[in-house]
N, C-alpha and C positions, 0 to 999 in steps of 0.2 A: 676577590675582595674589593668592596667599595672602595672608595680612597678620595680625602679632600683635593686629589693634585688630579684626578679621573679625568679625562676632556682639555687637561692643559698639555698643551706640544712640550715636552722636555725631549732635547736632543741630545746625541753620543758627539762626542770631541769630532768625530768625523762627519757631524752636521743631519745622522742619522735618525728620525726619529723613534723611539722606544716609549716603554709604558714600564711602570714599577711592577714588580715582581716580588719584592721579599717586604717580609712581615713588619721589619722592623727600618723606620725611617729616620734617615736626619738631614736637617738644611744644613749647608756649609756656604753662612756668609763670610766672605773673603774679597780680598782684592791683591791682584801682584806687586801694585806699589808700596803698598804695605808692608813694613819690614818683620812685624810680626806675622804677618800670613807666611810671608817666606820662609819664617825660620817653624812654623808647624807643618809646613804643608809635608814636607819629608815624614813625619811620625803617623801623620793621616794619611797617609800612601799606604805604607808598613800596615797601618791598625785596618784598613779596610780589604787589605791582600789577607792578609790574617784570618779575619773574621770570615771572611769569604771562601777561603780554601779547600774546603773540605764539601762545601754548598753556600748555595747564596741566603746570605741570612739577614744582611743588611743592604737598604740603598741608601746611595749619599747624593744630595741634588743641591747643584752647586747656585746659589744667588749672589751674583755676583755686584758688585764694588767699584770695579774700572769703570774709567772716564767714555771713555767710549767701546761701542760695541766689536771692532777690530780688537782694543784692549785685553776685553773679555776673554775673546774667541780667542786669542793668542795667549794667555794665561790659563784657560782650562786645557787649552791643545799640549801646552810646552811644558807644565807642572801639575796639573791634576791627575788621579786614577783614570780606573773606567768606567764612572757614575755620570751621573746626569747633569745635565743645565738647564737653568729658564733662562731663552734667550732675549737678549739683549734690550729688544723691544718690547717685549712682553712686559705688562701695567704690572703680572701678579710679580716680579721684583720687587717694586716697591709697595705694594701689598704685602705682603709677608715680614717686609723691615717693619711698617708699620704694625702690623699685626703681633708680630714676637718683639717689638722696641729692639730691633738689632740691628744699628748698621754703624757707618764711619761717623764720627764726631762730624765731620766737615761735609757730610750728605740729610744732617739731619733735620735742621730748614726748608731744604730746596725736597726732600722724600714726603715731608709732612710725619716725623716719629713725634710724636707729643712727650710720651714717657719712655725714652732710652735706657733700657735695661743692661744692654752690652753693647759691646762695639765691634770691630773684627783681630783676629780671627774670632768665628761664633760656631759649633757647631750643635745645633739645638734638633734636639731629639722630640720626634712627633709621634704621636697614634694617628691611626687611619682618619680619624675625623678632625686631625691638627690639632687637638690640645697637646700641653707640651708634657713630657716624661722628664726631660732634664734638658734645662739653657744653659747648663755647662758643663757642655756633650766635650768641648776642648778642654776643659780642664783634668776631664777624666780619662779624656785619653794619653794626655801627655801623662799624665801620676799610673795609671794602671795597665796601659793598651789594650791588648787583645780582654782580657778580665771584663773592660768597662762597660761592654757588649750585654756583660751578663745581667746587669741591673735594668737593663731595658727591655731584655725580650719576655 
């Protein structure tokens, strides 16, 4: 399947690189110092083991929020699943904040978000060609979990 993320390097926690595989996608903007990421990332673990268990039905790719890129890589390594990241130097991060208006209040000057839609945690649900299915892929998962899978695939 084609796919808007095709051609960009997303790596494994383990600095691996991988290509998407399942049909249905979501971005997970986050950052560790964020005490709201902290307190989803535990429910977003659960909902993607979950959704996952039986076959892979979702990928999660992680756009990250940390200050710097050690940050990052220690906050996807030390508290994320086994989904993906754009790393650290990679422009399309802050393309994609722009793109969906998602990022930290306090990155959205220095990112260039015009029209900030949300903030983090975010996890916004995409089709293969990046429009979006639902930007408040977090809110339904915290209200429904494993369920919230259903309105998107």
């Amino acid at each position: 399947m084609a796919h808007f993320l095709q051609g960009t390097t997303l790596v494994t926690a383990a600095g691996a690189a991988k290509q998407l595989s399942a049909k249905t996608l979501a971005l997970y903007f986050a950052a560790d110092w964020c005490p709201d990421c902290r307190d989803f990332q535990p429910k977003l673990n659960e909902f993607y083991s979950e959704v996952n268990s039986a076959s892979h039905q979702l990928d999660i790719v992680f756009v990250g929020s940390d200050a710097t890129a050690e940050d990052q890589l220690a906050h996807f390594r030390d508290k994320q699943g086994s989904w993906l990241m754009i790393p650290f130097e990679d422009p399309l991060r802050n393309e994609l904040k722009r793109k969906y208006g998602v990022c930290a209040g306090k990155e959205k000057d220095a990112v260039g978000v015009v029209d900030r839609v949300g903030g983090i945690p975010s996890l916004v649900v995409v089709t293969a060609a990046g429009d979006v299915i639902d930007l408040n892929g977090a809110d339904k998962v915290s209200a429904s979990g494993a369920a919230a899978l259903n309105a998107w695939v």
